[in-house]
N, C-alpha and C positions, 0 to 999 in steps of 0.2 A: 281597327276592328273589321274583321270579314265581311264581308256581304252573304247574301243568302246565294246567291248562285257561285262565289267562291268556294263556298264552305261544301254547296254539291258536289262540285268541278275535284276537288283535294279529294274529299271519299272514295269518290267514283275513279279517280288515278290508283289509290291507295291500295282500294279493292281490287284493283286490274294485275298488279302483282301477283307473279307467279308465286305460288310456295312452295318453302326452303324443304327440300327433300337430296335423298344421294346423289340424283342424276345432273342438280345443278348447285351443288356447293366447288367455291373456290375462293383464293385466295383477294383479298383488295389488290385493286391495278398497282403496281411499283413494286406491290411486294416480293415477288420472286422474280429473276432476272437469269436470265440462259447463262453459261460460263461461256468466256472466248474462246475459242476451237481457232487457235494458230496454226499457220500453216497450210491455209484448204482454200490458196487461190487471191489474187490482187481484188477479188469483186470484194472479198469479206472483211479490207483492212487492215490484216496481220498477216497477209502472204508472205512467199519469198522469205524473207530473212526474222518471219515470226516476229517481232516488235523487239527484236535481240540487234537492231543496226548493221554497221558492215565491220565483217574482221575484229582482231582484239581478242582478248582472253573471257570476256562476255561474253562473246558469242560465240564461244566454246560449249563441246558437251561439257553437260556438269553445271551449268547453268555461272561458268564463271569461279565456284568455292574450290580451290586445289586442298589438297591433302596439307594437314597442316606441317609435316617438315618440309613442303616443296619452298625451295627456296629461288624462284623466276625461271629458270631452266635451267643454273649451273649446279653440278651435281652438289648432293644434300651432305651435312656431315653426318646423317644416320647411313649414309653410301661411303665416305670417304674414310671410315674408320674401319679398321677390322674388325672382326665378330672373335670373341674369345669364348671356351667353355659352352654350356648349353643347359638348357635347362631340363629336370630328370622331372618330369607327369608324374612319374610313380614315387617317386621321392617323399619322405616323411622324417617331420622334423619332430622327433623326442625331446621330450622336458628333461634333461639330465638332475640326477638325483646322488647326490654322494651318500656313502655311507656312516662319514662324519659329521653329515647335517642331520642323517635319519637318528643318530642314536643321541645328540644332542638335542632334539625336538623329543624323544625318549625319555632321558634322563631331566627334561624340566617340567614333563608332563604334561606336553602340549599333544600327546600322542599315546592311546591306549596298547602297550603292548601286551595285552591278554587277551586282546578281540583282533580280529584278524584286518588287517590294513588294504584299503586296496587306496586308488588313487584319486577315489572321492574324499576319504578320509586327511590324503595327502594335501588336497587344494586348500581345503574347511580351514586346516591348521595351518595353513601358509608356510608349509614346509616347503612346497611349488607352488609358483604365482601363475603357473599357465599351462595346460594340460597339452596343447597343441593337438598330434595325432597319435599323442602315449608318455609314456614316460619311461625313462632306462634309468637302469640302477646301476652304477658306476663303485670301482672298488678305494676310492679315497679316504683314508679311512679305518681300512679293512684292521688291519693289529688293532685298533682301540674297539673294534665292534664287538660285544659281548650279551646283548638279550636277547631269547632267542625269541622269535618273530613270527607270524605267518601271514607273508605278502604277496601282493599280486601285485603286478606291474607287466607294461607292454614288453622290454626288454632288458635283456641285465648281462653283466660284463663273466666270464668264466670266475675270473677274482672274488668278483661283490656274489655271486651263487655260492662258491666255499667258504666264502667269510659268513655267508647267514645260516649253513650248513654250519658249520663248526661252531658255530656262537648255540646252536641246537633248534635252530628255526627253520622252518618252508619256505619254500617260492617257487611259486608257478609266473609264469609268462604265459600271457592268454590275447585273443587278437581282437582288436575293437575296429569297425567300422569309426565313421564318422555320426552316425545317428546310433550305434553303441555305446559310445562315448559322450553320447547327448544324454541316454537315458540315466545311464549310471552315475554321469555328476548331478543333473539336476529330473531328480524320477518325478518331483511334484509337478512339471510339466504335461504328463501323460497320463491320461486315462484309463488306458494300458500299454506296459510294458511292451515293447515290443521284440521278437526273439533275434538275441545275439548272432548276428553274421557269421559267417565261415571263412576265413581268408580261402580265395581264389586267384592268388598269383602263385607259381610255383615256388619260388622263394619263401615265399610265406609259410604256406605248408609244408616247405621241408625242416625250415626252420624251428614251426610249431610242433614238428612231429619229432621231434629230437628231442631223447631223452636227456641229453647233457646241457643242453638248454632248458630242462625244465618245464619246456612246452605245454600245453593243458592238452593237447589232442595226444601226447603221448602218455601224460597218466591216464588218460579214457582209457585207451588200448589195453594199457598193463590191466587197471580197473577189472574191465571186462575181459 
């Protein structure tokens, strides 16, 4: 139990306590600790050779990790083999489509041919299991093709266009981005729709502008 002059002596410390305001808050002692600064002299501990020893692939820049084919210093086999072919940036991989699976997904009536087909309708039925960056229409097929049709697809062979033409059907070739191709397979995605892209590689457009090809920016033209 305290005594009476203890119990003054504690108050009277207690009260002498400065109050906690912005000018002196901080952290408890141990809590925050300076980073090491290597490098900046023998006074500091890590001078000279930084706390990285003498020599050696440690104490190399890079802190020692090489690239992962370095194989010690004799040349790598991603060096010792030749380079074949290359790879094409603008390059696009079409989902081929024949014309002997179209008119068979037709004829069991996995496929509406009195509403117009494009290749949202193509994926649903599992006529193509993968849209990639379009899909081409290929003429295999073409003698047994016979309902006529109106479809839209990324690209299509001069055969498989006179074979849907002759059977008394349409098709346009029309040009999808990557996020045009978003909306159109799956539209409950978005909020709103957002406006169909324009091909901008010249290829593209001349391709699309081509009446023999069936291009959509060349029925505009005629259109208008």
């Amino acid at each position: 139990m305290l005594s009476r002059f203890q119990t003054i002596r504690t108050f009277a410390t207690q009260s002498a306590k400065p109050k906690i305001h912005l000018g002196n808050l901080s952290d408890n002692p141990g809590a925050v600790s300076q980073r090491i600064r290597v490098g900046r002299g023998p006074g500091s501990g890590k001078g000279k050779t930084a706390g990285r020893g003498h020599k050696g692939q440690n104490a190399r820049r890079g802190n020692g990790r090489p690239v992962p084919w370095f194989e010690g210093g004799q040349t790598p086999l991603v060096r010792s083999l030749p380079k074949r072919g290359f790879h094409n940036p603008h390059g696009k991989e079409y989902q081929e489509l024949n014309l002997d699976r179209l008119q068979h997904w037709i004829n069991s009536g996995r496929l509406d041919a009195s509403q117009p087909i494009t290749m949202k309708h193509l994926l649903e039925s599992r006529c193509i299991h993968k849209v990639e960056d379009g899909v081409k229409l290929l003429s295999v097929g073409a003698n047994a093709f016979s309902t006529p049709i109106k479809i839209e697809v990324s690209r299509a062979s001069q055969k498989a266009i006179e074979a849907v033409e002759k059977a008394g059907g349409e098709i346009t070739t029309r040009y999808y981005n990557a996020l045009g191709l978003r909306s159109l397979i799956h539209p409950e995605k978005f909020t709103q729709l957002p406006k169909l892209a324009a091909p901008l590689r010249k290829e593209e457009i001349k391709y699309y502008s081509d009446i023999k090809n069936r291009g959509y920016l060349a029925k505009e033209q005629q259109s208008s």
